[in-house]
N, C-alpha and C positions, 0 to 999 in steps of 0.2 A: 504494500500500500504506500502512495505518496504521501510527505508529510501532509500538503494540502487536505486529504481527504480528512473531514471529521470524524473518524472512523477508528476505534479502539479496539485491539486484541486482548482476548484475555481467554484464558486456561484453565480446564477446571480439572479439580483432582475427582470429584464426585459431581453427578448431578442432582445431589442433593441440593447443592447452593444454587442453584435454579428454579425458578417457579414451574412446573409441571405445563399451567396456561399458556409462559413464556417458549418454552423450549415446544410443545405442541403444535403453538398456533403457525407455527413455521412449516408444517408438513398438512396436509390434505386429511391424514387420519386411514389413510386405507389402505394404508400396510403395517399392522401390527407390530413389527420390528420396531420400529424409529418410535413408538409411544415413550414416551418418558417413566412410565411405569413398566415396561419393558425392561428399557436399558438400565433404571436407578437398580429395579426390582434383580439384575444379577450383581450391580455393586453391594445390595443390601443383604444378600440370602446368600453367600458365601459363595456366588461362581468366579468370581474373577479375585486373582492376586499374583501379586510380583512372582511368588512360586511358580507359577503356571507361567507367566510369560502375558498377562496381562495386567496392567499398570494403566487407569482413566487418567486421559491425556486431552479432556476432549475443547476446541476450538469454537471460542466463540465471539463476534463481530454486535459491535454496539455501536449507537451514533446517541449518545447523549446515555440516559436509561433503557433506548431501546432495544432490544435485542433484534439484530438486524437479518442476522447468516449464523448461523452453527451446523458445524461435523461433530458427531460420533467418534472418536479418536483414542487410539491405545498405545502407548509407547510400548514393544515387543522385544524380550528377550531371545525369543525362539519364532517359529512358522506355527505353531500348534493350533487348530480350533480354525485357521484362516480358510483354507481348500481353494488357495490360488498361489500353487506350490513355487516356492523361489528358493530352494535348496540347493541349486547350483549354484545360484548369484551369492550364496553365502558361503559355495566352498570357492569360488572364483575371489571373491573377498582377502580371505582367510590364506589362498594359496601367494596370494600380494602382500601380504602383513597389513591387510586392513582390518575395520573391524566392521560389519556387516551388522550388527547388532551396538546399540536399540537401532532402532526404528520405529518409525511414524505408520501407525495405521488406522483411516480411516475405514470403519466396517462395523458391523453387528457382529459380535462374539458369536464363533462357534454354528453359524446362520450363513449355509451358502444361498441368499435369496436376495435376489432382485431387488432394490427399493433407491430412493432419493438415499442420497448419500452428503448432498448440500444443500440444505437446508436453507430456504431463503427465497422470498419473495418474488424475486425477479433475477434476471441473467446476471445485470450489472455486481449483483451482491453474491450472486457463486462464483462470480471470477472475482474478487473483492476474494473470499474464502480461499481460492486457490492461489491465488497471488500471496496471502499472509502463509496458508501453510509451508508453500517452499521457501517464503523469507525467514519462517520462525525455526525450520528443520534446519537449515544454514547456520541461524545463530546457536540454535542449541546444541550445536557439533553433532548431529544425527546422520548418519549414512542415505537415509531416501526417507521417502514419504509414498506411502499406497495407498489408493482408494480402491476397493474392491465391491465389486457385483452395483454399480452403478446404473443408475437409469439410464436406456439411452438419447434420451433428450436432455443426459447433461452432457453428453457428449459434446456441443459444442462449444462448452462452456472451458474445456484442455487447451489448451496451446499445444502448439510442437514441441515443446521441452517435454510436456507427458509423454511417456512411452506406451501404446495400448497394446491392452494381450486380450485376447478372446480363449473362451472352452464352449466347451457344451454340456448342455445339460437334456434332460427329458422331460417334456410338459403335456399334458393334456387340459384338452381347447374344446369349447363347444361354444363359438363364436358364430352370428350367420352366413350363411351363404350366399352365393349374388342373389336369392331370392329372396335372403331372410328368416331362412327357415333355420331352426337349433333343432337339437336332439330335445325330446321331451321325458323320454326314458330311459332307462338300461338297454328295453329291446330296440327304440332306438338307436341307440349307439351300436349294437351288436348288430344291427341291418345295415349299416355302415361299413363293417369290416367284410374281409375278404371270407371266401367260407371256411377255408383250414383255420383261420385264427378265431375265428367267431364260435367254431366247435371247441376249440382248444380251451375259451375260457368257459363257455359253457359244462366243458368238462370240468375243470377245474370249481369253477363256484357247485358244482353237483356232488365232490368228493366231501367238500364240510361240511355241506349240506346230511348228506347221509353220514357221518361223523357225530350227527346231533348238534353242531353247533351254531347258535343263535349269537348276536349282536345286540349290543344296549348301545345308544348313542350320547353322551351325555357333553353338556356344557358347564361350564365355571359356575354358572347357577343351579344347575341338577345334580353336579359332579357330588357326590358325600367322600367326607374324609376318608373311607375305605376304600374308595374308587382310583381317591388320588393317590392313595399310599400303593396302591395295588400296579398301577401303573408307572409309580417310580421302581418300583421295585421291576417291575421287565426290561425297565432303561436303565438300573445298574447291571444285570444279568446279560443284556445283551454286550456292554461295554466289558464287564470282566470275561467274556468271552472271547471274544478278540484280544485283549489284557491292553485296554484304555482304561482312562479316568473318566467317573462317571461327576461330569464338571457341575451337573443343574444337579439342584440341591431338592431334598421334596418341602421346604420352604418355600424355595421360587416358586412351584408348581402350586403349591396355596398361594402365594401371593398371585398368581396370574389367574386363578381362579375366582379370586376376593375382589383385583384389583379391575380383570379386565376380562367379568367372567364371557361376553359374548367373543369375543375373539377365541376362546381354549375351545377345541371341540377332543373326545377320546370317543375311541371307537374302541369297545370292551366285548369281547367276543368269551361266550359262556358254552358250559358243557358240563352236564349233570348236576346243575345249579351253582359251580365253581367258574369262577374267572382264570381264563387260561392262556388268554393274550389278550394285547391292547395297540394301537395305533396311537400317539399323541401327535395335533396338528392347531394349527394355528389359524385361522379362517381372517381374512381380509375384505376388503371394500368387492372385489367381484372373484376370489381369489382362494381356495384353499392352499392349505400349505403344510407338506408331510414335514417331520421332523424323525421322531424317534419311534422306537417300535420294539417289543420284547414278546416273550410265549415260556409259559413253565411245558409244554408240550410241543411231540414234532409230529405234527399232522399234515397229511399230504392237501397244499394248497394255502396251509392256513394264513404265511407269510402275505402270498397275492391278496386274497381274501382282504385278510386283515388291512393291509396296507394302500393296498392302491382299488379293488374294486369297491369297498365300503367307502371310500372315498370319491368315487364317481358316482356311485348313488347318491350320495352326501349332495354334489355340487347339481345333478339334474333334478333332486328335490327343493332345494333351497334357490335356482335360479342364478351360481355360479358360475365363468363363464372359461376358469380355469384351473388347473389340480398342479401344482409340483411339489412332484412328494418327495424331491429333496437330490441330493446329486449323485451323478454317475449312475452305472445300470443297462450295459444294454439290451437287457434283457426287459426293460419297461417297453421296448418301441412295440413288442409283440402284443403288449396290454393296452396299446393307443396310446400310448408318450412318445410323440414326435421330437424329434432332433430341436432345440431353440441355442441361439448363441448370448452366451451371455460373456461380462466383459470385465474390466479391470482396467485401470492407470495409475503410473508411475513413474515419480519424479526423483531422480540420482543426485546425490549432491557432487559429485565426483563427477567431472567431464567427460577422463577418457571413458568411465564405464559408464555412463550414461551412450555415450558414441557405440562401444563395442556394443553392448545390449538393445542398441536399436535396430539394426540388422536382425539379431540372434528375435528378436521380438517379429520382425518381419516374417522371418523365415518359419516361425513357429505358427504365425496366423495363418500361411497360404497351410503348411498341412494340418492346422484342425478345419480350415472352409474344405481341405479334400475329402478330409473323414467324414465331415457332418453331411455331405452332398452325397458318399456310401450308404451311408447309413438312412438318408430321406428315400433311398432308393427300395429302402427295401419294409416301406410304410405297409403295414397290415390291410390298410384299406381299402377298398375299391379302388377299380382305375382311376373312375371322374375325381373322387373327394383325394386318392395320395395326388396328382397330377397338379391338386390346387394347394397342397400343402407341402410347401419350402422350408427351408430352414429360415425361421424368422427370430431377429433378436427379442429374447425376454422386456418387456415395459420398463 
């Protein structure tokens, strides 16, 4: 920022010291992530600390008492919880006697999902935000600055000093068609697909089916404390399975059921009147959104079931008009999760690697547009509807 501008930076270690109104009224509300009860809600309930490699770093622009533009921001000891892997740039660091760590992250903890990421009323005040983060990343001797899983209508808002990276992800869409018309059911959607996969899921939803198992849908206001307890407990089981850290606390999970019970939706799947898995997801302005998922049982399908079909019933009951149940998988595209590209930028404070890494950044994007253009190729769907569906970037 020029001195001229009347325009002050400031830092905050929590977002506590912000009014909930203030830090709110900057985003639209329809993506559950960016809520101030969200992001306070994992500083408060024990998810995020210097241990783990998350430290509230978060940026925030005032013109007098206003609150103008704010980022979400984490100073990072490690990549952990990010899922826009830069583990090379950190051993290419390290093999130059630099030090690649901290760093600057703007993001949602542990949330590979799509949402504003700058905060702010108008264009003029997210490049106002981008211009202070790389000046403040500068002065505070920090190796880069990252913004990840960004809108892409803040896209214009980078300069060429950002470097962009794209991935893919897998989404499910029930948007209309040149005529208008949405899916209005399940058998809608499965009259849609081609016939081998139409069978396939129908096989599969028919295996729990005869398994005896039923579905409770519940939200932050139906949810009872044994619901929630029951469903954290599948979200540490499945993390010590893989042998992660189970980061969300079942605090958070009450607070997010207390604080913002319509957003929390679990999809609690029963059998012999015992709860034996669960889906937790996040439900937005037109937008579900898978997160986590566990099972005290291995029943053949229950995973699909659980995860991604109880979730598409979800979004054509309620008039949703998309599902991402969260990242990687290509084994979602056979469920109707089409290929979407979603994105990231990044700012080096270091020339020459800022220079090398813009290439290597090139070269990385032409092969995920080859993969993702493989992969649209081999869309479940009918001729007419795969033909009209491309790889299109995430909101």
């Amino acid at each position: 920022m020029s001195a001229g501008d009347a325009v002050t930076a400031r830092l905050l270690d929590s977002l506590a010291t912000i009014a909930p109104a203030q830090w709110d009224g900057l985003h639209d509300g329809r993506n559950p992530f960016l809520a101030h009860a969200f992001l306070h809600g994992l500083e408060r309930h024990g998810c995020l600390c210097p241990d783990w490699g998350w430290t509230p770093h978060h940026l925030t622009l005032w013109r007098d008492e206003e609150l103008i533009a704010a980022a979400p921001a984490y100073l990072k000891q490690n990549s952990h919880g990010e899922f826009v892997f830069d583990h090379a740039w950190a051993q290419a660091y390290a093999q130059h006697g630099l030090d690649y760590f901290p760093k600057w992250l703007a993001a949602v903890p542990y949330s590979p999902v799509t949402g504003p990421r700058l905060l702010a009323r108008n264009d003029g005040d997210r490049r106002l935000l981008l211009q202070a983060l790389a000046q403040l990343c500068e002065r505070q001797g920090l190796s880069s600055v990252h913004v990840n899983f960004h809108r892409d209508d803040e896209d214009a808002c980078f300069d060429g000093d950002w470097l962009q990276r794209i991935d893919v992800q897998y989404h499910w869409r029930n948007e209309p068609d040149a005529q208008g018309r949405r899916w209005r059911d399940f058998d809608g959607f499965l009259a849609a697909l081609d016939h081998k996969h139409r069978k396939n899921i129908r096989q599969e939803r028919a295996k729990v089916a005869r398994a005896g198992v039923t579905y409770r849908v519940v939200d932050g206001y139906s949810a009872s404390d044994d619901d929630l307890a029951t469903m954290h407990g599948f979200y540490r089981n499945t993390f010590a399975e893989y042998g992660n850290h189970p980061a969300l606390s079942l605090d958070f999970l009450r607070h997010l059921a207390r604080e913002m019970p319509q957003a929390l939706v679990l999809f609690l799947a029963r059998r012999d009147g015992a709860t034996i898995a669960g889906a937790w997801c996040l439900r937005g302005g037109d937008t579900l959104y898978g997160r986590y998922w566990g099972a005290d049982l291995a029943l053949p399908g229950l995973h699909f079931e659980t995860c991604y079909y109880q979730g598409i019933d979800y979004c054509l009951r309620e008039g949703l008009s998309r599902f991402e149940p969260g990242a990687q998988g290509e084994h979602k595209i056979a469920r109707g999760f089409l290929p979407a590209e979603v994105r990231s930028r990044h700012w080096l404070a270091h020339p020459g690697f800022g220079r090398a890494l813009r290439e290597w950044c090139r070269d990385e994007a032409a092969s995920v547009r080859r993969y993702a253009a493989t992969l649209a190729a081999h869309s479940p769907f009918k001729q007419a509807e795969a033909s009209a569906a491309a790889v299109e970037p995430a909101p």
